[in-house]
Wavefront OBJ file of the C-alpha trace (Angstrom):
o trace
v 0.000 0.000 0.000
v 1.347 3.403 -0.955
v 1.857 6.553 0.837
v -1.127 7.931 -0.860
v -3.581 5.484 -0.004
v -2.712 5.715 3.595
v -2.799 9.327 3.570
v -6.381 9.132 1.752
v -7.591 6.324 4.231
v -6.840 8.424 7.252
v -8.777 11.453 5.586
v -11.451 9.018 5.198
v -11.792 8.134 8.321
v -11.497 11.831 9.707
v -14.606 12.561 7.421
v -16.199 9.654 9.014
v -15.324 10.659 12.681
v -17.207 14.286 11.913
v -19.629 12.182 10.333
v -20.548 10.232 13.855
v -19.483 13.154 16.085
v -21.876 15.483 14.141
v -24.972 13.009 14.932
v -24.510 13.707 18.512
v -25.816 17.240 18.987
v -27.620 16.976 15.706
v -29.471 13.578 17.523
v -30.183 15.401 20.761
v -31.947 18.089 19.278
v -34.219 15.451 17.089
v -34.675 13.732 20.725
v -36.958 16.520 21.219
v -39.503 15.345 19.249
v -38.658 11.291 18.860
v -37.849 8.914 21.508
v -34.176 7.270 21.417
v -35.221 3.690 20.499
v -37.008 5.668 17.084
v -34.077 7.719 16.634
v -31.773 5.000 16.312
v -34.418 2.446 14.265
v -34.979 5.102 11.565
v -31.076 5.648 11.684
v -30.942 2.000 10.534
v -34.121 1.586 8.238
v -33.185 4.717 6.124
v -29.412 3.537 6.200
v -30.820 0.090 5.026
v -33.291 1.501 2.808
v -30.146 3.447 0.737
v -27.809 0.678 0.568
v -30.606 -1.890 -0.634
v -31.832 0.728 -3.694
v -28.330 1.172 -4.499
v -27.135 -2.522 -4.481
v -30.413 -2.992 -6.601
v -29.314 -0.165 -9.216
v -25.660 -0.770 -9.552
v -26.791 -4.607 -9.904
v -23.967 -5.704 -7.463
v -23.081 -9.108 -7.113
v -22.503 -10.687 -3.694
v -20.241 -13.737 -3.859
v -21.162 -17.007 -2.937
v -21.184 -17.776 0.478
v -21.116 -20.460 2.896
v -24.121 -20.929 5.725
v -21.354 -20.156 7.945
v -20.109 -17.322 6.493
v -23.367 -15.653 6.707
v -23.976 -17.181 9.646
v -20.904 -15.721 11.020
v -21.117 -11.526 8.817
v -24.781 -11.465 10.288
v -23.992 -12.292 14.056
v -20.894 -9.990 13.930
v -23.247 -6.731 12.552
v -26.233 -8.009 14.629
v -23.722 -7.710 17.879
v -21.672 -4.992 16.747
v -24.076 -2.546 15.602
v -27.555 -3.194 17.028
v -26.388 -4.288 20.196
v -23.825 -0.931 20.747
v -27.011 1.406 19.994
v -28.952 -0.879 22.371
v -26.558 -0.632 24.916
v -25.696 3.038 24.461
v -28.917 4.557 24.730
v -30.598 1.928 27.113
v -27.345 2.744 29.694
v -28.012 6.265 29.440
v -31.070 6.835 31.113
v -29.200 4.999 34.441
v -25.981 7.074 34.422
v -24.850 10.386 33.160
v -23.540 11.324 29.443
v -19.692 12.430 30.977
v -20.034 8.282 31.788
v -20.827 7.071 29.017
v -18.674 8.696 26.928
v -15.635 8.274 28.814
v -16.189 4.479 28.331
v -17.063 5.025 24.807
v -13.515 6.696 24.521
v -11.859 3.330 25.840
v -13.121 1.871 22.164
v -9.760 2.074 20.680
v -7.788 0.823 23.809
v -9.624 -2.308 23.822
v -10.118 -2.628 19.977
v -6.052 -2.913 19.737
v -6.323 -5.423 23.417
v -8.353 -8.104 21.181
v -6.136 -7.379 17.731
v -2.769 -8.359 20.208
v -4.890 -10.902 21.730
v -5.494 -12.367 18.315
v -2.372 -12.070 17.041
v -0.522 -12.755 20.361
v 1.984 -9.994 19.936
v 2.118 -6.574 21.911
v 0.951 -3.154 20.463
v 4.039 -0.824 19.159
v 5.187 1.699 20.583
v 3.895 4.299 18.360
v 0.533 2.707 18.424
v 0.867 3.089 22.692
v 1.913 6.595 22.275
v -0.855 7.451 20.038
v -3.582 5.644 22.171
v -2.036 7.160 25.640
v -1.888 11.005 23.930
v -5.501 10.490 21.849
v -7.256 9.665 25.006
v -5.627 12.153 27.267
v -6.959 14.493 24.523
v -10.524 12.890 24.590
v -10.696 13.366 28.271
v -9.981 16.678 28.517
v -12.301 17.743 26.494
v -15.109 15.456 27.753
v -14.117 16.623 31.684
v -13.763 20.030 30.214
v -9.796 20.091 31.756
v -12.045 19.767 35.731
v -9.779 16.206 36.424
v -11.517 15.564 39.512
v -14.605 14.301 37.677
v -12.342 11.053 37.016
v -11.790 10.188 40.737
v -15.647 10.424 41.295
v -16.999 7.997 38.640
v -19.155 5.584 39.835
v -19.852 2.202 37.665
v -23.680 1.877 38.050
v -25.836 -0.560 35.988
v -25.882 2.018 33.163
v -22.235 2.427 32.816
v -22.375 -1.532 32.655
v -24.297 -1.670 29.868
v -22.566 1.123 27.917
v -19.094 -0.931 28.723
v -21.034 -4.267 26.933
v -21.701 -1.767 23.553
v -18.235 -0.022 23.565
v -16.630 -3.829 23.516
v -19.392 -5.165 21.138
v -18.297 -1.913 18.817
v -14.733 -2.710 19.179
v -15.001 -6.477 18.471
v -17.476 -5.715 15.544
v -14.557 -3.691 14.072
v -11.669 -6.096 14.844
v -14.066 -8.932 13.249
v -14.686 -7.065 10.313
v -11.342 -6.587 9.157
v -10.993 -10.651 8.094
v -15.107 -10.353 6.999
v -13.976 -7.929 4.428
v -11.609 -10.163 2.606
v -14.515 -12.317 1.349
v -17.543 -9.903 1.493
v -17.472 -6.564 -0.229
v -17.918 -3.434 1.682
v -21.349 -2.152 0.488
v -23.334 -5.143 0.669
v -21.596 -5.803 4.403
v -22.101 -2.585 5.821
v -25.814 -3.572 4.055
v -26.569 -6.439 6.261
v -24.857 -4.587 9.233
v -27.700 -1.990 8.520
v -30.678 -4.492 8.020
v -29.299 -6.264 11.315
v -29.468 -3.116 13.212
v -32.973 -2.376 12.126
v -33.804 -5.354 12.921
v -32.510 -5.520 17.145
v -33.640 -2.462 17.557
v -36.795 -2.877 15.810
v -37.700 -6.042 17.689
v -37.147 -3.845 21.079
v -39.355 -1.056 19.492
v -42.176 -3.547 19.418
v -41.106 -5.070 22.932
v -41.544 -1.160 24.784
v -45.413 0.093 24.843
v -44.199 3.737 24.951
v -42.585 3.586 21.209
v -43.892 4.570 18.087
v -41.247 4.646 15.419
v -43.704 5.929 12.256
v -46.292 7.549 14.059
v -43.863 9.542 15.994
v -41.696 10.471 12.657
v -45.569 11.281 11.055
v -45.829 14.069 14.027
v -42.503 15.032 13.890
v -41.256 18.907 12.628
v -39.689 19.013 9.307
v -36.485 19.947 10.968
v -36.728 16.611 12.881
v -37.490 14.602 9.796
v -34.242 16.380 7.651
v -32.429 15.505 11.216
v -33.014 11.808 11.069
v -32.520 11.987 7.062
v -29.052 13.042 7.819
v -28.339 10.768 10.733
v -29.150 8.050 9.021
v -27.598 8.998 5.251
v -24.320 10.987 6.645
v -24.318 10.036 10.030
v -24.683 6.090 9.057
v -24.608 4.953 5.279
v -21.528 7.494 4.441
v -20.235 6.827 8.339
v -19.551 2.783 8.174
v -18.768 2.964 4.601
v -16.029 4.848 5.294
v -15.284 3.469 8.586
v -14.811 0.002 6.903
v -12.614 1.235 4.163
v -10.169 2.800 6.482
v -10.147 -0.969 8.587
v -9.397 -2.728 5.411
v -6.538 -0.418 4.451
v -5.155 0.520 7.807
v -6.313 -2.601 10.229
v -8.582 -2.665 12.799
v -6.500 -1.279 15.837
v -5.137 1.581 13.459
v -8.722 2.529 12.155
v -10.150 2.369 16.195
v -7.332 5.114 16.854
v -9.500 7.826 14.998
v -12.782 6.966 17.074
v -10.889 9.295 18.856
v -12.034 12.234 16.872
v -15.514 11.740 17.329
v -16.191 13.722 20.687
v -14.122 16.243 19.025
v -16.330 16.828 15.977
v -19.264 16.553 18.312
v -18.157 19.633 20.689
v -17.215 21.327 16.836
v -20.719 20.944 15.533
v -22.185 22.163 18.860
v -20.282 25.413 18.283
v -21.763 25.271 14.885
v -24.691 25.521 16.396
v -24.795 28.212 18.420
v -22.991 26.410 21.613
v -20.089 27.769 23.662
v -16.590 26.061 23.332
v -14.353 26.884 25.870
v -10.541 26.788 25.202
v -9.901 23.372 27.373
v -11.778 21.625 24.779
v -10.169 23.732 21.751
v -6.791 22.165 23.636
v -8.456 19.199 24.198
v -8.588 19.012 20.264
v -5.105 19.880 19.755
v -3.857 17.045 21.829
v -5.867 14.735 19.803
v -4.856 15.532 16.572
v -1.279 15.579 17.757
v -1.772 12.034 18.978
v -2.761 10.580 15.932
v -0.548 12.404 13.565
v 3.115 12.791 15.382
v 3.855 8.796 15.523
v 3.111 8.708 11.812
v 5.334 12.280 10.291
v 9.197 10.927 9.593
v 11.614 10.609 12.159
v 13.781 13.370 12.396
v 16.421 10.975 11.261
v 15.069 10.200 8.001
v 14.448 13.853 7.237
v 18.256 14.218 8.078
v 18.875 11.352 5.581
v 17.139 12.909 2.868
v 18.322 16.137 3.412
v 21.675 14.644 2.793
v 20.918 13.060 -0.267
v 18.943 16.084 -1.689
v 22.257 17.831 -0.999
v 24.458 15.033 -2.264
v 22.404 15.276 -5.557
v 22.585 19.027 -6.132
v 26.560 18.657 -5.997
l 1 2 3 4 5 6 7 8 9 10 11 12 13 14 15 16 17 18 19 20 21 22 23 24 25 26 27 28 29 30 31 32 33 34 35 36 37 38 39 40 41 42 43 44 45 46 47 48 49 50 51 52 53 54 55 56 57 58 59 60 61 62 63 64 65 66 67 68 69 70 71 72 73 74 75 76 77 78 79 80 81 82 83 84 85 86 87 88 89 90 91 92 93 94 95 96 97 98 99 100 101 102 103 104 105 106 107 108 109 110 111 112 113 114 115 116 117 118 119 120 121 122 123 124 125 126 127 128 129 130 131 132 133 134 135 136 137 138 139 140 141 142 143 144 145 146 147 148 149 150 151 152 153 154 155 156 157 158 159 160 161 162 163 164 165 166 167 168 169 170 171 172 173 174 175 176 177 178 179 180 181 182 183 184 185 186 187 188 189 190 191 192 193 194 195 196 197 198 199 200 201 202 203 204 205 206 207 208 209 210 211 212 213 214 215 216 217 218 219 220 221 222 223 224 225 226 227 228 229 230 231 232 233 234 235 236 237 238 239 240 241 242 243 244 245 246 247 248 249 250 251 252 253 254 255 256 257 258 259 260 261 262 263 264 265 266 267 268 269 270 271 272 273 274 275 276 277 278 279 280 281 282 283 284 285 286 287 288 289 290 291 292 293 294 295 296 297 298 299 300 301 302 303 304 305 306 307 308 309 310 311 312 313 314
């Protein structure tokens, strides 16, 4: 792989981090008028909706497949998908949001744990520096620089549950690195969507108090172009991308940039009309700094060519 596919596969998956970090305040205003478990079903159904018209008009072929294969792509975007949403937004109404994203920000850590775990070999160090810097970055803007918020977490049921989605997220991506070598993207991140739908349509039916289409038939225009974007930006364009960067970078490389997410989110809440203080503008900083310093040239290499640009000249 050359240097400019990597460099184009990392700013894929920085347009897919603003992507998912976007949803966030963009989602809690649409919460206004929907319920969570509708939110996140139409975010599905519309994503599934796309993908199947398009596989339909491009006429894409899916391979042939084992039982077990299918067996094995559907499980993996039934766990890994469905069951983070489930888990997310079930956990948050027992513990607070700095909770729940602070676990959410452990995604990379433990996506990289069950890559070495697979592979039996430790993480490098430039992966460790990267993950130790990212998240220091992540914190700081989710704690807003007050540190003392760490020392008085509690783990309730609720930050349980959010724990069981961040590792079902970060398996679903480790998985999905060896299901893309005999399923193509489109039609995967496809079934991921349909699978989705599908968990979180079954607990739509399972909770009296939810009404996916006669809540969206209520619903402001603003609220419908909300979910429309959620679930076409926010999801279709989101995973697509998402899985392209795992299948050119790997699976703990790709889970590095999850750290962006919270970023983009506090970004698009300035966007709209939301204070950011300068903590989380440093918060940012760090972040970026994480992911991009173990990955510019060593200064020895830019000594090196310096000499031979030199050499060459005389």
């Amino acid at each position: 792989m050359n240097t400019t596919s990597i460099w184009k596969a990392i700013a894929l998956l920085i347009l897919c981090a603003f992507f998912w970090g976007s949803t966030f305040p963009i989602g809690k205003d649409a919460l206004n008028e929907v319920s969570a478990l509708t939110l996140v079903f139409w975010r599905f159904g519309i994503a599934a909706i796309c993908l199947g018209l398009y596989l339909k008009a491009t006429r894409a072929k899916i391979p042939p497949l084992s039982g077990k294969q299918w067996l094995w792509a559907t499980t993996v975007s039934a766990v890994g998908i469905g069951g983070l949403n489930l888990c997310l937004f079930t956990g948050l109404e027992y513990t607070q949001a700095t909770n729940g994203s602070l676990i959410m920000a452990l995604s990379p850590l433990v996506t990289s744990f069950i890559a070495c775990v697979a592979i039996r070999a430790l993480p490098r160090k430039g992966q460790v520096f990267s993950l130790v810097v990212s998240l220091s970055g992540v914190l700081l803007v989710i704690t807003d620089g007050q540190w003392d918020v760490l020392r008085n977490l509690n783990f309730n049921q609720g930050d349980q549950m959010i724990f069981t989605g961040m590792f079902a997220w970060s398996a679903y991506t480790f998985f999905s690195q060896g299901i893309g070598r005999w399923m193509p993207v489109i039609p995967y991140t496809f079934l991921g969507m349909l699978s989705g739908a599908t968990v979180i349509g079954v607990m739509c039916a399972m909770t009296p108090n939810v009404h996916p289409f006669g809540e969206v038939i209520t619903a402001s225009p603003i609220t419908v172009s909300e979910l429309l974007y959620i679930g076409v930006l926010g999801t279709v364009a989101g995973y697509l991308l998402w899985l392209n960067g795992v299948r050119h970078l790997g699976s703990a490389n790709a889970a590095l940039f999850f750290n962006f997410v919270p970023v983009f989110a506090v970004l698009t809440a300035f966007l709209m009309g939301q204070a950011v203080s300068q903590i989380q503008v440093l918060g940012i900083a760090i972040v970026v700094a994480g992911l991009l310093l173990p990955r510019l040239p060593h200064p020895g290499r830019w000594r090196l060519a310096l000499s031979h640009a030199q050499l060459k000249r005389h």
